[in-house]
C-alpha positions, 0 to 999 in steps of 0.5 A: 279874616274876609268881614261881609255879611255872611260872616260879620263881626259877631261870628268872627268873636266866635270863632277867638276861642278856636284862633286862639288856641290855634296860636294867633297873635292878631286878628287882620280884619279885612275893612269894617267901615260902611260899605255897599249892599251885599260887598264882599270885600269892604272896599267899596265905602260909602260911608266913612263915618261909621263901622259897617251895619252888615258887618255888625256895627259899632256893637259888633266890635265891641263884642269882638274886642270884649272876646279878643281881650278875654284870650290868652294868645290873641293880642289885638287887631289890625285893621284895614283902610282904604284911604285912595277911594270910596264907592260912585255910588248914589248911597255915598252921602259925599259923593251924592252932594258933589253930583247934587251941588257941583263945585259948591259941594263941600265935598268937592275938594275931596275927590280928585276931579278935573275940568273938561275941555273948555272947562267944563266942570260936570263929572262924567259918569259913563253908567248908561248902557246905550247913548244917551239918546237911545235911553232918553227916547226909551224913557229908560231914564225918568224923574222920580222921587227918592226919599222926600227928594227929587230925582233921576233915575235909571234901572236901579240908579239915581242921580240927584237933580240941582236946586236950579231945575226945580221951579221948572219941573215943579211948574211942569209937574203941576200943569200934569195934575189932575184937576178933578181931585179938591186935594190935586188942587190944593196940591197943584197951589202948593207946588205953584207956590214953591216953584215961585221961589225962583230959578237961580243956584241959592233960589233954587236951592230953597225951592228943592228945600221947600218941596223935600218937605212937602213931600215929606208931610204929603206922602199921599201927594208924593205918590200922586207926585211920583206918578205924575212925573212920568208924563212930562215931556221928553223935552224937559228931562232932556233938557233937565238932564243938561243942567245937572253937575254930571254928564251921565255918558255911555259907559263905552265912549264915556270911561274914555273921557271920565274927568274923575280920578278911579280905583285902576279902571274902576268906574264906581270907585272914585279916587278921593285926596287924602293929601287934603287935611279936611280930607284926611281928618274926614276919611280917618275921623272914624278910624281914629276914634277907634284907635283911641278908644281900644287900645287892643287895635295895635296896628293898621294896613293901608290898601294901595298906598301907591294910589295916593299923590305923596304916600310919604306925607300920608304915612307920616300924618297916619303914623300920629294916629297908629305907630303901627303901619303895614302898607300894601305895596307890590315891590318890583326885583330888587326894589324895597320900600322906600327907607324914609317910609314910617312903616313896619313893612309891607303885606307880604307879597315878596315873601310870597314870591321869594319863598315860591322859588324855592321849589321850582327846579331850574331846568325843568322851567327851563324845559317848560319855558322852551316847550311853552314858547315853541309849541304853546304860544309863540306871541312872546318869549320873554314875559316882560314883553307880554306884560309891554304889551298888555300895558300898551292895550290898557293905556289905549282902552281903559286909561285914555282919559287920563293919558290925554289929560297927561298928555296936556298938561306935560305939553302946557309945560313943554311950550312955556318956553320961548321956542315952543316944545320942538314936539306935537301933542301926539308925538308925547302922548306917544312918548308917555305911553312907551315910557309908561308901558316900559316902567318895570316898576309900579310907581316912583316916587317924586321928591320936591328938591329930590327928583324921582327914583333914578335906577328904575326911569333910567332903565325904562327909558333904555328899553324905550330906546332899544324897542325903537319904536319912536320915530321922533325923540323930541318928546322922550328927551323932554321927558328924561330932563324933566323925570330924571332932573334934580332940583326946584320944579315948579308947582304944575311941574311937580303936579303933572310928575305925581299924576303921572305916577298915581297913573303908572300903578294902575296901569302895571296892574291892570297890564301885568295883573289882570292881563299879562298874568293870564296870557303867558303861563310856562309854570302857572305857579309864578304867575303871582302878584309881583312874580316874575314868570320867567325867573332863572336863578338859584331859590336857595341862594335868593331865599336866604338872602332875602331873609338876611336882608328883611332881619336887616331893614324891616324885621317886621314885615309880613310873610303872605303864602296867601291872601284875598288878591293871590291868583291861587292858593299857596296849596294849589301854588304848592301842588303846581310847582311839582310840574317843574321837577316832573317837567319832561312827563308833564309836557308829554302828558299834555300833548297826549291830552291834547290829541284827546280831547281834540274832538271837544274843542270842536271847530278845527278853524277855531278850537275852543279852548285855543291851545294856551287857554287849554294848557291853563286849563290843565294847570289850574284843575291839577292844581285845585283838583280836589283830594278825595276826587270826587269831581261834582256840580260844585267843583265844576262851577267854581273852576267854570267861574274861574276859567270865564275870569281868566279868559276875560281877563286876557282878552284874546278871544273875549273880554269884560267889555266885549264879552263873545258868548258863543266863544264862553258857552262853547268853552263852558261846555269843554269844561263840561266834557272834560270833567264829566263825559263818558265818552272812551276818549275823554275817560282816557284822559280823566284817568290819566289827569287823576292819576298825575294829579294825585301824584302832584297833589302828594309832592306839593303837600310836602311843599305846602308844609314845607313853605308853612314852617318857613313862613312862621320860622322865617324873619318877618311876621307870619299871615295866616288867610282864612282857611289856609290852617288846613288844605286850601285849594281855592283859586282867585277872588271870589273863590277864595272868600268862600265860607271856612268850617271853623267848627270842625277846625276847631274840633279837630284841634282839641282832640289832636290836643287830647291825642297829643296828651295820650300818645303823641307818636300815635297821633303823629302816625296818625297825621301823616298816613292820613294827610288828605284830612288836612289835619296835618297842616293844621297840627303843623300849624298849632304846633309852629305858633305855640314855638313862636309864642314861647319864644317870640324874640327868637324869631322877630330879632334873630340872627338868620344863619344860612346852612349848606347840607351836604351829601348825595341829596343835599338839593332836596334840603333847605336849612337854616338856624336862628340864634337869639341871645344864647337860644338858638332854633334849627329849622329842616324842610325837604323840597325837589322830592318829586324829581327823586321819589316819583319814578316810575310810581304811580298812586294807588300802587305805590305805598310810599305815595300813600304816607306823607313820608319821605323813604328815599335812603339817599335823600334821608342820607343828607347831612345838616352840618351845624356852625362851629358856634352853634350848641351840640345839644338839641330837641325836635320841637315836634317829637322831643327826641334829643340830638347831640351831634357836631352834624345831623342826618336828615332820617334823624331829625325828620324823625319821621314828620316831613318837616323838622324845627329844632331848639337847643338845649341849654 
């Protein structure tokens, strides 16, 4: 549930009564501590001290856990905390006082700052739109006041002014008062007086004291006060400006040498060190609280554990506070987390990834990966390559800083030794960077005595070596004995080996996320949170496999289809899988299109979109395109929000830094032309894209009910994001935190009850002739939970047995069975329909693309065999209808749903 202020505690209370007879268990509140103004998201803080006042506060909370305690299914809440950063922002008390106080800030030990060169100890905030010249000539910057205190301040930014400059500006500011006012005079004695108080640091102090509270007792004065401060000479700001425990830089040159630890490259989220115990206590005091006093919040997610300097350490102090942990962490092929972790699993993301597999046909990727790389872009032709590069532009655009400060602190090390280093600064700060752009992993884990994680720093520093592109090997190999030893290291040693781990996170996720993902795209479906773009293999030999694995090691994991930071819903994901079994006609259907809208890419010297951005284009409107057709103002404006994101986000002809607004405006209008020209051309191909558009969105309902029954009967905890209980087509944050109409879900809930009771065939009838209404998923779903909540054991602690349909259309079948304690379940699902049903169809002609149901005979032929130990009687979860069989066929089990759970009779 995404907490904000148009959605604060107080709705999420009203809407208990619908999720609960939905069948939830827990409500997973996005962060509920105070945050900035209008945050969509909470995880920028500001203060955590307290529950957000936007969100509803301390009594909204109360009011939510009074209506959670009341229900029937909802067991309690889970919380989410961001213990890596809070906001840079002047309305952040601990924040202000380090800028305000420096080093005597007892705050200062919180954030993870570091000396410039020559130890210089300010804190560099790259926030001014020109140089600092440029803004101190225009006056853009000026002293001001802010509540009862003196500050700078910037458009909408302050920044507070030290004790130490005070008696100056105070003897400045009096000269500047008027002297023929009786009060000026008397005001211009007083603020004489304060500023006689002294010049130095505990001085200084005093006199910023002393003149907060004349101000505060003056508010005429302080307005006279404000106005005047605008008069005093360039000089003194300037000079008032240098003497401040912050350097305020150019965000361009300034982001290059920040000397504070960030979220990724986020310049307002400011990295603090949750290792320090006064640290800890501080950020987690108010959390604590609440786990203490409601005893209904069961559990707690921890946001980007891999953020912090030893997560291990971390998890265990979180753990005296909630024995329930799920970390978000995003594992690499093959990785897991890390065993002596004290946690109950991660959020999700592998699920998400795994379970994607399962619908893509293998050679139809293959023929989308060929036509891709040979006619759609030829920059790569694997995507870790993509992902290489795009890691290389980030640790050369937007981590510079920390690589340098990298960078000397491995080379102090490297010249302790008698001999030197054998190497130059340049020639490891060459080194780090391949290394880092070559780690397949977002970070490893360094143990004291332990060393770090071998497998994946052995396999970076391979490619590294086969890339050959260093010239020097000096440097790498320092790096290999000191990264791959085992042993004592010293205190730096091991300092420099974290830092450069809490480095190698950000950066695969600014290079793999928010670049590589938006560059190379064969199937735009894969290109998830951890995915691997170019996967071959078999999804149904992986998928079961995985989940033998996950009952094995962390049962109670989570199982995300779709969360706030997925690429694109697990609907529109669903829908865009089908190109892969439709492959040959997709690929022909976009040269057609391409040859047609020609004309509205304009300049043949540089067509906008080039030809990848528009492919992607054509992916992402199949896969949101909307079930009724209706293609309007609204439409339009999300996918134009989302297509300028993703071009910015690949940074090939434009980007957030270096915006080209005539390559955006021009691409805007594209979108424009395709979603609403009359011209012949262009209608073309309107007609045709809404009519593979429907076909897909047809095909991917299927896949979409078919990943929903597996998330819910699969080991591991189903999540369930906002909105996705029916057909959710949203794209990437901020679209997918749209407003959700829970009031017609929850009607809609009740009469399918009330219909159920009257005549449940009907109803179902019902749901599948009209599955655009969505109500079908949402039925799927109520009808899945009550499963799970009758039975609960069965599903956290069952066995998982993989079954192997036979016949003609076994490859359209995924099967399984569950067995706990004498109970068993059977679980049906259909995938790769598309590639059977689809020939020669086309919507609106075809009824079978009408009806939600599968009328293929020899798909409905396959044979689900049943284990020599399993029970011979059954009965379909959703209908009733009984079994008794040695093997069931397909037609019989589906009885007419696209999906089939069934549980033995006992």
């Amino acid at each position: 549930m995404q907490l904000r202020k148009s959605f604060p505690l107080d709705q999420a209370a009203r809407i208990t009564g619908y999720l609960d007879d939905l069948g939830i268990s827990h409500l997973y509140l996005s962060p509920i501590l105070e945050a900035r103004a209008e945050s969509n998201h909470g995880y920028d803080a500001i203060d955590v001290t307290k529950i957000s006042e936007e969100r509803g506060g301390e009594a909204g909370f109360e009011r939510l856990v009074s209506q959670v305690e009341k229900s029937k299914n909802i067991e309690g809440l889970i919380l989410d905390i961001v213990p890596n950063h809070v906001a840079a922002s002047w309305k952040n008390p601990a924040w202000w006082d380090v800028l305000k106080e420096g080093p005597a800030s007892k705050f200062w030990t919180t954030f993870d700052i570091r000396p410039r060169e020559g130890g210089d100890r300010r804190v560099v905030l790259p926030v001014l739109g020109r140089s600092r010249q440029a803004i101190l000539a225009s006056r853009e910057l000026r002293l001001s006041i802010m509540n009862d205190e003196l500050v700078l301040k910037y458009w909408d930014n302050y920044f507070p002014v030290a004790g130490r400059s005070h008696a100056r500006i105070l003897r400045a500011l009096a000269g500047e008062l008027s002297e023929t006012s009786g009060k000026a005079t008397q005001w211009k004695a007083e603020i004489l007086k304060i500023a006689t108080k002294g010049d130095s640091p505990e001085s200084g102090r005093q006199v910023a004291r002393s003149f907060s509270q004349w101000l505060s007792k003056n508010p005429v004065g302080s307005r006279v006060v404000s106005l005047s401060l605008r008069a005093l000479p360039l000089k003194l700001i300037e000079a008032t400006l240098e003497e401040q425990n912050y350097a305020l830089e150019d965000w361009r040159g300034g982001s290059r040498v920040i000397n504070y630890r960030r979220f990724f490259d986020i310049n307002d989220l400011a990295a603090i060190r949750i290792e320090d115990e006064k640290t800890f206590k501080w950020a987690h005091q108010k959390i604590h609280d609440l786990v203490k006093k409601y005893p209904i919040v069961h559990g707690l997610r921890v946001d980007h554990v891999d953020g912090l300097t030893d997560p291990e350490g971390y998890l265990r102090r979180l753990c005296k506070i909630s024995k329930q942990v799920w970390v978000e962490k995003i594992l690499g092929e093959g990785e897991y987390v890390p065993k002596p972790w004290p946690v109950k699993g991660t959020t999700g993301y592998e699920f998400s990834n795994t379970s994607a597999r399962l619908f893509v046909d293998l050679p139809g990727l293959l023929h989308l990966h060929s036509h891709y790389t040979r006619h759609i872009d030829r920059r790569w032709e694997r995507f870790h390559d993509c992902v290489y590069d795009s890691k290389r532009e980030m640790l050369d655009s937007h981590f510079v800083s920390e690589l340098n400060y990298l960078t000397e602190q491995f080379f102090a090390l490297a010249n302790r030794g008698r001999k030197g280093a054998g190497f130059t600064r340049e020639d490891l700060k060459i080194a780090l960077r391949e290394l880092t752009s070559s780690l397949r992993v977002y970070r490893t884990y360094f143990a004291s005595g332990e060393g770090t994680d071998q497998r994946w720093l052995e396999d970076a520093f391979a490619e590294v070596e086969g890339r050959g592109r260093l010239t020097e090997k000096n440097a790498l190999n320092w790096l290999r004995s000191i990264l791959l030893g085992k042993g004592d290291w010293s205190e730096p040693t091991a300092v420099a080996i974290k830092r450069w781990e809490q480095l190698t996170g950000p950066v695969m996720a600014k290079g793999l996320e928010d670049t590589a993902l938006y560059r190379y795209f064969p199937l735009l479906s894969l290109n998830v949170v951890g995915g691997e773009p170019d996967w071959t293999g078999d999804g149904a030999i992986e998928f079961h496999a995985f989940n033998q694995d996950r009952l094995r090691t962390q049962p109670l994991t989570m199982n995300a289809t779709s969360t706030h930071d997925t690429k694109r819903s697990e609907d529109v994901r669903s829908r865009i899988h089908v190109i892969s079994e439709l492959s040959e006609e997709w690929t022909g259907l976009f040269e057609t299109w391409h040859k047609i809208n020609a004309g509205a890419r304009g300049n043949s010297e540089r067509p906008i979109p080039d030809l990848p951005i528009e492919y992607l284009m054509y992916e992402t409107l199949l896969g949101a395109w909307p079930l009724d057709g209706k293609i309007d103002e609204e439409f339009a404006g999300r996918m134009k929000q989302y297509f300028m994101k993703a071009v910015r986000e690949s940074k090939s002809e434009t980007s957030w830094t270096e915006p080209d607004q005539d390559y955006e405006s021009k691409l805007m209008k594209f979108v424009d032309t395709l979603l609403f020209s009359k011209e012949k051309k262009v209608q073309e191909f309107q007609k045709s894209f809404r009519s593979f558009a429907e076909k897909c969105a047809y095909f991917g309902a299927f896949n979409s009910l078919t990943l929903l029954t597996l998330k819910v009967t699969s080991p591991g905890l189903p999540d369930f994001y906002q909105g996705c209980d029916m057909w959710d087509l949203s794209l990437v944050d901020p679209d997918n935190r749209r407003p959700v109409d829970y009031q017609l879900r929850h009607s809609l809930l009740k009469q399918m009850k009330r219909d159920a009771k009257e005549n449940p065939r009907a109803l179902r009838t019902r749901l599948v002739k009209n599955w655009k209404s969505g109500e079908i998923k949402l039925w799927l779903t109520q009808a899945l939970l009550k499963l799970r909540c009758q039975d609960p054991a069965l599903f956290t602690q069952g066995e998982y047995y993989a079954l192997e349909p036979q016949g003609e259309g076994k490859r359209h079948f995924l099967s399984f069975m569950r067995k706990f304690e004498g109970r068993w379940a059977l679980i049906v699902v259909p995938r790769f329909l598309a590639s059977k049903m689809a020939n020669g169809k086309k919507p609106g002609q075809d009824k079978s693309l009408k009806k939600l149901e599968i009328d293929d005979e020899v798909i409905l032929s396959t044979e689900i065999p049943l284990l020599p130990t399993a029970p011979r009687k059954w009965k379909n979860a959703f209908t009733g209808q009984t079994y008794e069989a040695d093997s069931l066929i397909a037609e019989d089990v589906l009885d007419g749903l696209p999906v089939a759970v069934l549980t033995s009779e006992v």
